[in-house]
Structures are given as C-alpha cells and as structure tokens.
PALO-589220 format. One record per residue (C-alpha): x, y, z; residue in one letter; chain; residue number from 1. Coordinates in nm, 3 decimals, always signed. Each point is the difference from the previous one (the first is absolute). Example, Ala and Ser with C-alpha at 12.3 -4.5 7.8 and 13.67 -1.06 7.14 Angstrom:
2
[[+1.230 -0.450 +0.780] "A" "A" 1]
[[+0.137 +0.344 -0.066] "S" "A" 2]
//
This chain:
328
[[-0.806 -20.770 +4.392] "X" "A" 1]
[[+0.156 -0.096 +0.321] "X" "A" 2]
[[+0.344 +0.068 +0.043] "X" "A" 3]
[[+0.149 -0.368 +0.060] "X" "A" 4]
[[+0.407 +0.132 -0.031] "X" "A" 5]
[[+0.215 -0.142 +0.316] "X" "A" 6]
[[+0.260 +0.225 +0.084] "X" "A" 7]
[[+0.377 -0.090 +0.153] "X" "A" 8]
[[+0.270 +0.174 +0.059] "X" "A" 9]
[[+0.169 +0.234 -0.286] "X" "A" 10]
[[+0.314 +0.121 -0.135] "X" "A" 11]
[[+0.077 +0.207 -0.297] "X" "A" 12]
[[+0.340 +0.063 -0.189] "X" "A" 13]
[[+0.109 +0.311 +0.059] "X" "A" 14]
[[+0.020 +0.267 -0.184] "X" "A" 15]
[[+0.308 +0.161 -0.070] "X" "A" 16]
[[+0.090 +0.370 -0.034] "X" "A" 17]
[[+0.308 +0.196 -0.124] "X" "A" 18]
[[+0.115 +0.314 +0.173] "X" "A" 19]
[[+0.293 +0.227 -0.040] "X" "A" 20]
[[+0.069 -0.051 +0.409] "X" "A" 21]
[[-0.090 -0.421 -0.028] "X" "A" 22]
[[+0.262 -0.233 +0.018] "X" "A" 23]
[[+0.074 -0.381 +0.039] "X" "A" 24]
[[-0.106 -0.085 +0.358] "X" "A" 25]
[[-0.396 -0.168 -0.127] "X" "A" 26]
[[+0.188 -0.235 -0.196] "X" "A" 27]
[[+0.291 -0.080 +0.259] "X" "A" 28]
[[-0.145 +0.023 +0.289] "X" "A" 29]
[[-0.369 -0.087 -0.073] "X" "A" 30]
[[+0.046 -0.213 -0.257] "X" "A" 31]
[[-0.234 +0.188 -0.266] "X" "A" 32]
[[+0.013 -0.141 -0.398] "X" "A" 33]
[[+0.145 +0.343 -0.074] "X" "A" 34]
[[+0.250 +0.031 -0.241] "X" "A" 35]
[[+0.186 +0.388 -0.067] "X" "A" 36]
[[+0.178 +0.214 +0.287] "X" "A" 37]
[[-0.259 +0.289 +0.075] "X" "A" 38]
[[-0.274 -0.198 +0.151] "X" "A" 39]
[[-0.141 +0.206 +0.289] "X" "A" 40]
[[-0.326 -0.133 +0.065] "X" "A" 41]
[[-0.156 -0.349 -0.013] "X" "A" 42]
[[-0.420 +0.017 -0.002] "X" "A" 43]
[[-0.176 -0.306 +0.214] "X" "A" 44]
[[-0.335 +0.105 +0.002] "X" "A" 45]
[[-0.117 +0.235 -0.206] "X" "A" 46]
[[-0.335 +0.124 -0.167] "X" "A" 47]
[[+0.133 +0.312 -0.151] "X" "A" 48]
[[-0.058 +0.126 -0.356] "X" "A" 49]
[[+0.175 -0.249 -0.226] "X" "A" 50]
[[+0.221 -0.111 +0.263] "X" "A" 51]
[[-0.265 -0.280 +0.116] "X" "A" 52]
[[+0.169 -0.322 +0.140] "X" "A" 53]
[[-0.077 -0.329 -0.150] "X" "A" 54]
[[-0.044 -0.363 +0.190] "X" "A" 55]
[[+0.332 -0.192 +0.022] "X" "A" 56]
[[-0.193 -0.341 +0.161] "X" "A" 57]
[[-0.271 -0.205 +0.019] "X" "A" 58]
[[-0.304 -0.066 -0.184] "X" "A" 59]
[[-0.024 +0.419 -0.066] "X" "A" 60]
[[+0.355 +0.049 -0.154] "X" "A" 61]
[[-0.012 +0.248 -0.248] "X" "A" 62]
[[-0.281 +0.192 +0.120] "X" "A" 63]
[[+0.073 +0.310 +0.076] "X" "A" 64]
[[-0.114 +0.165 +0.364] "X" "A" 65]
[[-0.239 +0.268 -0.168] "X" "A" 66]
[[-0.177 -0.333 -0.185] "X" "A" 67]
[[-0.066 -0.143 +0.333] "X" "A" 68]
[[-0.140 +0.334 +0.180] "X" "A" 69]
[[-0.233 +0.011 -0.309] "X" "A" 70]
[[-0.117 -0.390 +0.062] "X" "A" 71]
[[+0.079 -0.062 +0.385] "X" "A" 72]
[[+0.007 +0.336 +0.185] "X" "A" 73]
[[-0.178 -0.101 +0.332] "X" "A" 74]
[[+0.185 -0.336 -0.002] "X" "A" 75]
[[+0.317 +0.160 -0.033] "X" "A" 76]
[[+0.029 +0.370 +0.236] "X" "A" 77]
[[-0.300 -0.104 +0.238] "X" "A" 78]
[[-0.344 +0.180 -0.001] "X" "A" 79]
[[+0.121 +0.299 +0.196] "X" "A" 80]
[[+0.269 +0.082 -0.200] "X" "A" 81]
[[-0.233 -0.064 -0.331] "X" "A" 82]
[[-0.208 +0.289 +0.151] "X" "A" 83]
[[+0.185 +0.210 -0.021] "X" "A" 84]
[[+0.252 -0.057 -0.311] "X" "A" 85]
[[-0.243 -0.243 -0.201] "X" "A" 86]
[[+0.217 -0.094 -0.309] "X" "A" 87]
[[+0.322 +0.111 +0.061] "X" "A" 88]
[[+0.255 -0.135 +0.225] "X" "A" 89]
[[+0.112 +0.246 +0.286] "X" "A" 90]
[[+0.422 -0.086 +0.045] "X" "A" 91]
[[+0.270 +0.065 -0.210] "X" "A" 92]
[[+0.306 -0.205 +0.144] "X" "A" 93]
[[+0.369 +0.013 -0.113] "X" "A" 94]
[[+0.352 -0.071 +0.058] "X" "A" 95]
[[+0.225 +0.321 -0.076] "X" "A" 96]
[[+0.365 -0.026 -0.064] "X" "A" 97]
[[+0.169 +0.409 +0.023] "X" "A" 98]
[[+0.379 -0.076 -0.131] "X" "A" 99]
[[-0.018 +0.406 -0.004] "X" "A" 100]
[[-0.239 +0.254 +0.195] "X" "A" 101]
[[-0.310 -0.050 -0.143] "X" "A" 102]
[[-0.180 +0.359 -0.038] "X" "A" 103]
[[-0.128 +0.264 +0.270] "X" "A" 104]
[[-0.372 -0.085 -0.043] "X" "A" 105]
[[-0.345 +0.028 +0.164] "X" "A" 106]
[[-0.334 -0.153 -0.060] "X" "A" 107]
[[-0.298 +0.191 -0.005] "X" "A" 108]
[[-0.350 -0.151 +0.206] "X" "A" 109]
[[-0.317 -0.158 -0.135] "X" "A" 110]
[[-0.164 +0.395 -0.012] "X" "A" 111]
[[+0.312 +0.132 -0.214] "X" "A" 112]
[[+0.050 -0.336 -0.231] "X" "A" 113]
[[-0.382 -0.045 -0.047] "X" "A" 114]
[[-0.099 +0.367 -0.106] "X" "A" 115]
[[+0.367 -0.013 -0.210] "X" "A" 116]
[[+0.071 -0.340 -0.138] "X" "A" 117]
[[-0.316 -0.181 +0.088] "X" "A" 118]
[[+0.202 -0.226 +0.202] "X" "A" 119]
[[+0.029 -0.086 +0.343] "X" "A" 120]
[[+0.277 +0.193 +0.204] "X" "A" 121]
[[+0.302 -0.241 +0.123] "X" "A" 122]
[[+0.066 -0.053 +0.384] "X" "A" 123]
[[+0.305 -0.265 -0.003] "X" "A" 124]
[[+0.182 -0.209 +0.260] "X" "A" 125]
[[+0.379 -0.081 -0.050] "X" "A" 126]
[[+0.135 -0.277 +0.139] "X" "A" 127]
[[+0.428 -0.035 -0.007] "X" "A" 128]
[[+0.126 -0.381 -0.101] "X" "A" 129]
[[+0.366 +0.169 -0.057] "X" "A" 130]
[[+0.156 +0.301 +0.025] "X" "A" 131]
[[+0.410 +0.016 -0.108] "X" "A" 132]
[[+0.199 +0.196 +0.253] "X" "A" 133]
[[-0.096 +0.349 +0.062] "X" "A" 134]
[[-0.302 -0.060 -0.203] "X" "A" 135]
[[-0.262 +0.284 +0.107] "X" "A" 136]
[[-0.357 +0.126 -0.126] "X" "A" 137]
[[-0.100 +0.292 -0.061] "X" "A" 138]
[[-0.356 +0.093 +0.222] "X" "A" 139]
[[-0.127 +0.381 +0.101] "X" "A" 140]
[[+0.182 +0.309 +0.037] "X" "A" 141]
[[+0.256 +0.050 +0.250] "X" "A" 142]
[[-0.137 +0.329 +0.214] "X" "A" 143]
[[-0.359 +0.193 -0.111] "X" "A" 144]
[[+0.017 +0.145 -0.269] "X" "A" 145]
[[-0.276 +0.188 -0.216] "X" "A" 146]
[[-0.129 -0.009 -0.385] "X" "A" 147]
[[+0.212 +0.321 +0.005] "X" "A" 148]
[[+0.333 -0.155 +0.101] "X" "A" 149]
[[-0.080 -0.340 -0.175] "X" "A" 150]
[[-0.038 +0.202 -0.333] "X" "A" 151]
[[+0.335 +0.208 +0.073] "X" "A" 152]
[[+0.215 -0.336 +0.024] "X" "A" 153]
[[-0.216 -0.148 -0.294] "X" "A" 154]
[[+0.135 +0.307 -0.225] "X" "A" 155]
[[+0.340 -0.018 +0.180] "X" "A" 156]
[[+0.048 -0.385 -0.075] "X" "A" 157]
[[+0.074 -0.013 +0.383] "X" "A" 158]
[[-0.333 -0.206 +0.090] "X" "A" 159]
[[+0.216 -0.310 +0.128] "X" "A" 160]
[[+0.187 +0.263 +0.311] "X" "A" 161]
[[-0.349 -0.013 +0.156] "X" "A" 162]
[[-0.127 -0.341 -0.003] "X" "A" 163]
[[+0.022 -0.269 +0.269] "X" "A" 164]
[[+0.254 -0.275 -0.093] "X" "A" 165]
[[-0.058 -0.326 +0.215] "X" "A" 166]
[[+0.235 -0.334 -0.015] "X" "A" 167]
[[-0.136 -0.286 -0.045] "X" "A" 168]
[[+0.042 -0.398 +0.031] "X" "A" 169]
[[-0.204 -0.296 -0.029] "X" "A" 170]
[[-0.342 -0.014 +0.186] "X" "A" 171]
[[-0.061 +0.359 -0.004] "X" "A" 172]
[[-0.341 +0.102 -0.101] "X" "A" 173]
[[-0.186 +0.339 -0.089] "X" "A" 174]
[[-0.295 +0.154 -0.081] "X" "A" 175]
[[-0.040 +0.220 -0.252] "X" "A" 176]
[[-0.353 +0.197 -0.022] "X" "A" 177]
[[-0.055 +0.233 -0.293] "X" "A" 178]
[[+0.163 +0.355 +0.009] "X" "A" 179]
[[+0.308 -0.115 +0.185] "X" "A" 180]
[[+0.335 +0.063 -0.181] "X" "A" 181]
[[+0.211 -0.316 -0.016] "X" "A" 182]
[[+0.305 -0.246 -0.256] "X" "A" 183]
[[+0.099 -0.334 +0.051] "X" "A" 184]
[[+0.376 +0.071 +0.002] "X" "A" 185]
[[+0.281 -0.182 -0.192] "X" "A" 186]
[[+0.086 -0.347 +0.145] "X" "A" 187]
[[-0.354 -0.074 +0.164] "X" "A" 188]
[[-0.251 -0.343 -0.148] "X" "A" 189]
[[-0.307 +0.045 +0.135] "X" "A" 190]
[[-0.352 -0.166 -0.010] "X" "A" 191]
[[-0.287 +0.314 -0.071] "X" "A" 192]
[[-0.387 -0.081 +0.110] "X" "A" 193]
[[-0.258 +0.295 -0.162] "X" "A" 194]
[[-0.327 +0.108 -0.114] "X" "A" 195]
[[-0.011 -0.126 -0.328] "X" "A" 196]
[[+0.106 +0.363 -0.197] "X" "A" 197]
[[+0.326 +0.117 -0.209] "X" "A" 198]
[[-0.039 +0.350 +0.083] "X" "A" 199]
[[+0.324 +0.153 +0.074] "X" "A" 200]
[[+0.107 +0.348 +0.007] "X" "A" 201]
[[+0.385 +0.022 -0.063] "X" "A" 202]
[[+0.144 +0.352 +0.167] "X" "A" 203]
[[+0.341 -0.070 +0.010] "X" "A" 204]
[[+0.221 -0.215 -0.211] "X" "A" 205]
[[+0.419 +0.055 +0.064] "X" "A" 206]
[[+0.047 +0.165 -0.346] "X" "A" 207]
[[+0.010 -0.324 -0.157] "X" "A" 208]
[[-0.044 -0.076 -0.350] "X" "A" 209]
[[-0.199 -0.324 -0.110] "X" "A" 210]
[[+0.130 -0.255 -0.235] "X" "A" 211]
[[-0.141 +0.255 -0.308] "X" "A" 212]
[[+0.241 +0.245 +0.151] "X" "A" 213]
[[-0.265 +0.199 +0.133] "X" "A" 214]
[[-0.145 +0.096 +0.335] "X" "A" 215]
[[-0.327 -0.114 +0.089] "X" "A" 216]
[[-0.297 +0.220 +0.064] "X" "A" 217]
[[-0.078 +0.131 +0.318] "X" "A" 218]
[[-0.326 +0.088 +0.177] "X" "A" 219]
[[+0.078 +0.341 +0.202] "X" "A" 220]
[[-0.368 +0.104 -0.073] "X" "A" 221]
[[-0.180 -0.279 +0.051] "X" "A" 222]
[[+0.180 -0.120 +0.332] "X" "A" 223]
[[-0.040 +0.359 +0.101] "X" "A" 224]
[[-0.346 -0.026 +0.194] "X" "A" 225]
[[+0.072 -0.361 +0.099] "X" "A" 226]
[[+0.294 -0.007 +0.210] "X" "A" 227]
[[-0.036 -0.012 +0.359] "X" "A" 228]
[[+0.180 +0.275 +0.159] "X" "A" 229]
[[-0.062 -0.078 +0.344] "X" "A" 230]
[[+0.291 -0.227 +0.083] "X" "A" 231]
[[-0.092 -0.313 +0.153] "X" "A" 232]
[[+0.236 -0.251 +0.178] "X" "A" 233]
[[-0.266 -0.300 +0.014] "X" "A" 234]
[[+0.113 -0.185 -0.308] "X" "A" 235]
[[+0.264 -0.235 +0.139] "X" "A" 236]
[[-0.190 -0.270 +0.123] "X" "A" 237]
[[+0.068 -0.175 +0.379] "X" "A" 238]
[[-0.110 -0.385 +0.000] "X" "A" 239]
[[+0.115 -0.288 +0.190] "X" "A" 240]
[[+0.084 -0.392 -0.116] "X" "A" 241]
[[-0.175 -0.261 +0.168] "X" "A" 242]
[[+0.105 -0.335 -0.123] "X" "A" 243]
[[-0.294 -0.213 -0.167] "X" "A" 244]
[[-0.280 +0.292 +0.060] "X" "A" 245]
[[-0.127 +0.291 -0.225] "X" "A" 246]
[[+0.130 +0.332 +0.139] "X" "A" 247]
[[-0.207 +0.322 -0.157] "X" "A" 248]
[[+0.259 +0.242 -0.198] "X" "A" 249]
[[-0.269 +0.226 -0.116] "X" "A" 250]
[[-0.386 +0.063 -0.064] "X" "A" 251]
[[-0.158 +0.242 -0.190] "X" "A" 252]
[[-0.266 +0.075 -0.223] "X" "A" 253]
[[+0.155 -0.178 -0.312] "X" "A" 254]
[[+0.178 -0.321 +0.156] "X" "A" 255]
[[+0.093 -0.133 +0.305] "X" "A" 256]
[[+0.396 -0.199 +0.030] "X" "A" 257]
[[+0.095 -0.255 +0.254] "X" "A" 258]
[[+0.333 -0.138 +0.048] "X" "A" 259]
[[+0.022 -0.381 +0.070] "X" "A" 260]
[[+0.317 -0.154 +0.071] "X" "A" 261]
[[-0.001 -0.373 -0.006] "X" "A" 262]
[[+0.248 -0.269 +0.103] "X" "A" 263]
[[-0.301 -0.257 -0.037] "X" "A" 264]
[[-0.313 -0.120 -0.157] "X" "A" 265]
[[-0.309 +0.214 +0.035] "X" "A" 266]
[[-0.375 +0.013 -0.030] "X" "A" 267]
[[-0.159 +0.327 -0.064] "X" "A" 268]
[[-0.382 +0.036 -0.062] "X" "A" 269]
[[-0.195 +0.308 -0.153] "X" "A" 270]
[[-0.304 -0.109 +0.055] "X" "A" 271]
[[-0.141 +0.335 +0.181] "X" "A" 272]
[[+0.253 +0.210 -0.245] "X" "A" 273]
[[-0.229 +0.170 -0.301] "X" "A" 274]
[[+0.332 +0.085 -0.217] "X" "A" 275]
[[+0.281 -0.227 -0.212] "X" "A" 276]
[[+0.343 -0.103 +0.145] "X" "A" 277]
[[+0.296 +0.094 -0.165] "X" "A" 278]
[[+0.337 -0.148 +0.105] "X" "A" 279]
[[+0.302 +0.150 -0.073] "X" "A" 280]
[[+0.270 -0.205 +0.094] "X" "A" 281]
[[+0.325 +0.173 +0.083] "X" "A" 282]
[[+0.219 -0.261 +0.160] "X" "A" 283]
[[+0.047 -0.347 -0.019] "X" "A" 284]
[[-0.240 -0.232 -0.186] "X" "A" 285]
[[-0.304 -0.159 +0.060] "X" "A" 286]
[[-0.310 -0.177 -0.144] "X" "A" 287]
[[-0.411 +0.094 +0.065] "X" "A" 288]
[[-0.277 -0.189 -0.133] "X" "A" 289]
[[-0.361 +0.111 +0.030] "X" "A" 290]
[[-0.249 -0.207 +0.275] "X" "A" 291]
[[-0.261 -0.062 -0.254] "X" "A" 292]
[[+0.202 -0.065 -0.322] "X" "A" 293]
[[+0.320 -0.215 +0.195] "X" "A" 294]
[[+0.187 +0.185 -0.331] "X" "A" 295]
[[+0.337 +0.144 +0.121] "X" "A" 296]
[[+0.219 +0.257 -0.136] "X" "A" 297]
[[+0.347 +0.061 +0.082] "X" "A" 298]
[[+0.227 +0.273 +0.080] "X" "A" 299]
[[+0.312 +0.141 +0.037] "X" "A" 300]
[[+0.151 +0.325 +0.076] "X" "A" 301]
[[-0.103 +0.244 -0.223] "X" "A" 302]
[[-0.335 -0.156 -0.109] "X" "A" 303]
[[-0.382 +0.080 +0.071] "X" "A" 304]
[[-0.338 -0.174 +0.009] "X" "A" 305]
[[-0.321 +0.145 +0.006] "X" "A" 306]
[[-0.272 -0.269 +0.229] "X" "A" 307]
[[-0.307 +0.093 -0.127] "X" "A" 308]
[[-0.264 +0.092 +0.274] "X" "A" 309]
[[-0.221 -0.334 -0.079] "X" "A" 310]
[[+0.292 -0.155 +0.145] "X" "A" 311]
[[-0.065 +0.048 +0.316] "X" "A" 312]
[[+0.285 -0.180 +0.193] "X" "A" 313]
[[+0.355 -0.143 -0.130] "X" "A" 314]
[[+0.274 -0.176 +0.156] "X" "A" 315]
[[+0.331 +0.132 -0.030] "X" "A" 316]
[[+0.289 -0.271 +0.020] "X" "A" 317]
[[+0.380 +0.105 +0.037] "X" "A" 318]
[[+0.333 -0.022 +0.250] "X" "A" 319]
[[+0.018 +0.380 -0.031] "X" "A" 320]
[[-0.140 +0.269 -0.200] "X" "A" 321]
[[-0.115 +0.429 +0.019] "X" "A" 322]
[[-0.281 +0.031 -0.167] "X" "A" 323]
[[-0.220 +0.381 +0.040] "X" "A" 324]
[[-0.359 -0.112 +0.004] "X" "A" 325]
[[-0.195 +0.269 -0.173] "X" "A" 326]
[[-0.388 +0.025 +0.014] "X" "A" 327]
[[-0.278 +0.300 -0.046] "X" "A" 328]
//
C-alpha cells in the first residue's frame, strides 16, 4: 500500500540528561522543561538506544522518530541518504551545558566502534552559544607527544600539563574527528552536531568522585589504539557571516553545516538537495513552514526542527535569527 503520509516540519521535546559536570544554563538560558541543578545535556534529535525523541506537533505528535524511519524513511532523509543508512537516522544533535570540565575523552571511528560496539564511530561539531569569562576547551595535546609519554602522564595523573587549552566565546566552532583528545571546559553552552553513536572513551577525569562517591570508569585500554597522536591544528573552524545567505561551516562525510544569519524573511528551496534539513536555531527567534504543507513551526533560541526531505522548500520568516543549517 502506497504511502499517502504528508510530512511538515518537526520538533521533539528534548530529552534531558543528568551529569555530575551539568548545571542550570538549558533551563535559564534555553528555556528547557528541566527541573534539578545537574542538567548537562539537552537531546533534540535523537535515534539512539532508548533515548529516541518523540513528536511535540502536528498531526504525528507522539510518534517517536525511530516509528517514522520504520514507516517514512525515503520521505523523511532523502533517497541518498536512505542508501546508505536505510532505517536509522544518521545525526545525533544536542545542547551541552559543562558547569565543571566535562571529562578528557576521545571517540573512536566507524572501523573501531563497528568491530567493538557495533556502532557507528562519532565525528562531532561544537558550536559555542556562551562561554562565561575565561571559559576554555580542552582540544589535542599541547607539543608531540608519543603512546610512551601519553601513558607516563596517564600513570602520573599529570595528563592535563600536556594538552592544548583554547578560550573560547560565542560563535566559535570546531571539529572534532575521532581519535582527537578534547573537554568542553567549565562555563561553556554549546550546540553538538554527530554521527548518531554514544561511544565515548573517558581517559581522564580530575579525580572526581560522582554523586555515589565514586570515580567513574575509565577507558585507558580501549582509547589506547584510537587516539590520534599526530597533533593536528585544523579543528578550529574559519567561516565568514554574510547577512541573509548560507555560508558553509563544514562538509564531510557525515553532515554538512551552514550558517545563515538573517535580519529578514527568506526562501530557501532543496529541491536538487537528496538529504533532510535540520535547523538549529541559536539566536533570536523565528518561524518556518514547509512549501507543500503551508504548516509552520516556531522557534526560539535553543530549539530545533528537523524538515523532512519531501519538503523540499520552506520559508523562513523573522526580524533576526542564527540558525546552523545542517544537511548530509
């Protein structure tokens, strides 16, 4: 039977999680329905495990995203991108809140996750809405080191004297590819676009305890063979802002992010694009309602909406918004 489902623009409630570095900022500053102090990440868009986000509008409320891969894949990521991921949708996208220094961390690639946790590996873009004072990150070593001297420091709790400390504020963006040691330091809210995966491997962690009393586990052996030792200083990504036009942030195998700044209404089509449209809006407020359907959705700083690829074209009305356009 002929799929007959008409698709418009979504949005999900988020999904909240606790951590022993979260704090307040998603509910202050975004707005989030999250109640408790420890709140370090908010999920938008997520088809991970039992973490699955769930329809907040329209005639689809209450379905979750994995329901609507199973019934409207094509409609929904675009032939291409049903190639090659079929069921499963490809981005994971969050806000993260660090009130502390989250933990020294890698993430391994699709050959390490796959063969490990059947999973795919995690290459992640951060994106800073605010950054207190001093606020830095935590991204690569500071000189070249080897698995020798990175294993000396490990066993000498000394790791943080050799990594690469950066300040940050808002509108500074990274990449982070798998293998590359990096912490979203205390003080920074972010927005984080990746490969749909929760593969982390913690090597580092302050010598803090959790809220058991205990400290968490660490993964010296299994971030062993995945970190990238070769010290690279082409994360920090260089874009410009071009009033009312799409400027390209970055493009790589698993997603491609524009920046549009607009003081003004818009018309954007997709017609030649084979992928979704996420928009991540990260200033201002603005509303977008799909060609075909005339259904609009609005948002505000701090929300998401996923334009499914049978969209085609949408029309973006506002006095001023950021949003990060994000496509495959």
């Amino acid at each position: 039977m002929k799929n007959t489902q008409t698709l418009y623009p979504l949005t999900f409630h988020p999904i909240p999680k606790e951590k022993i570095w979260g704090g307040t900022k998603l509910r202050k500053l975004l707005n989030k329905p999250f109640s408790g102090n420890h709140i370090g990440e908010s999920w938008e868009i997520s088809d991970v495990g039992n973490d699955c986000s769930v329809v907040k509008n329209g005639p689809l409320a209450g379905n979750t995203l994995r329901d609507l891969m199973q019934r409207y894949p094509k409609e929904i990521v675009g032939e291409e991108v049903y190639k090659k991921f079929k069921h499963h949708f490809p981005l994971l996208i969050k806000f993260i809140d660090a009130r502390e220094n989250l933990s020294v961390q890698l993430h391994p690639d699709d050959e390490i996750a796959k063969k490990r946790h059947n999973s795919y590996g995690k290459t992640e873009m951060w994106y800073i809405m605010q950054a207190d004072d001093d606020s830095r990150i935590i991204i690569d070593f500071n000189e070249q080191i080897s698995k020798d001297v990175y294993l000396k420091h490990l066993k000498k709790e000394s790791l943080p004297t050799i990594l690469n400390a950066e300040k940050v504020k808002t509108g500074d963006c990274y990449i982070i590819h798998p293998g590359l040691i990096h912490a979203i330091g205390k003080g920074v809210l972010l927005t984080e676009i990746q490969q749909t995966s929760d593969v982390t491997y913690r090597v580092y962690d302050w010598n803090r305890p959790d809220i058991n009393g205990e400290k968490r586990e660490l993964h010296t052996a299994l971030a062993l063979d995945a970190i990238d030792f070769s010290k690279t200083s082409n994360y920090k990504l260089a874009y410009t802002k071009k009033e009312n036009d799409s400027v390209r942030m970055e493009q790589n195998q698993y997603f491609t992010t524009n920046y549009l700044y607009l003081t003004q209404a818009k018309a954007v089509s997709y017609a030649t694009v084979e992928s979704f449209i996420i928009y991540i809006c990260v200033e201002g407020k603005c509303e977008i309602s799909c060609k075909k359907t005339k259904e609009k959705v609005a948002l505000n700083t701090g929300q998401t909406a996923l334009i499914p690829a049978q969209c085609e074209a949408v029309f973006i009305e506002t006095d001023k918004c950021v949003l990060l356009e994000v496509t495959i």
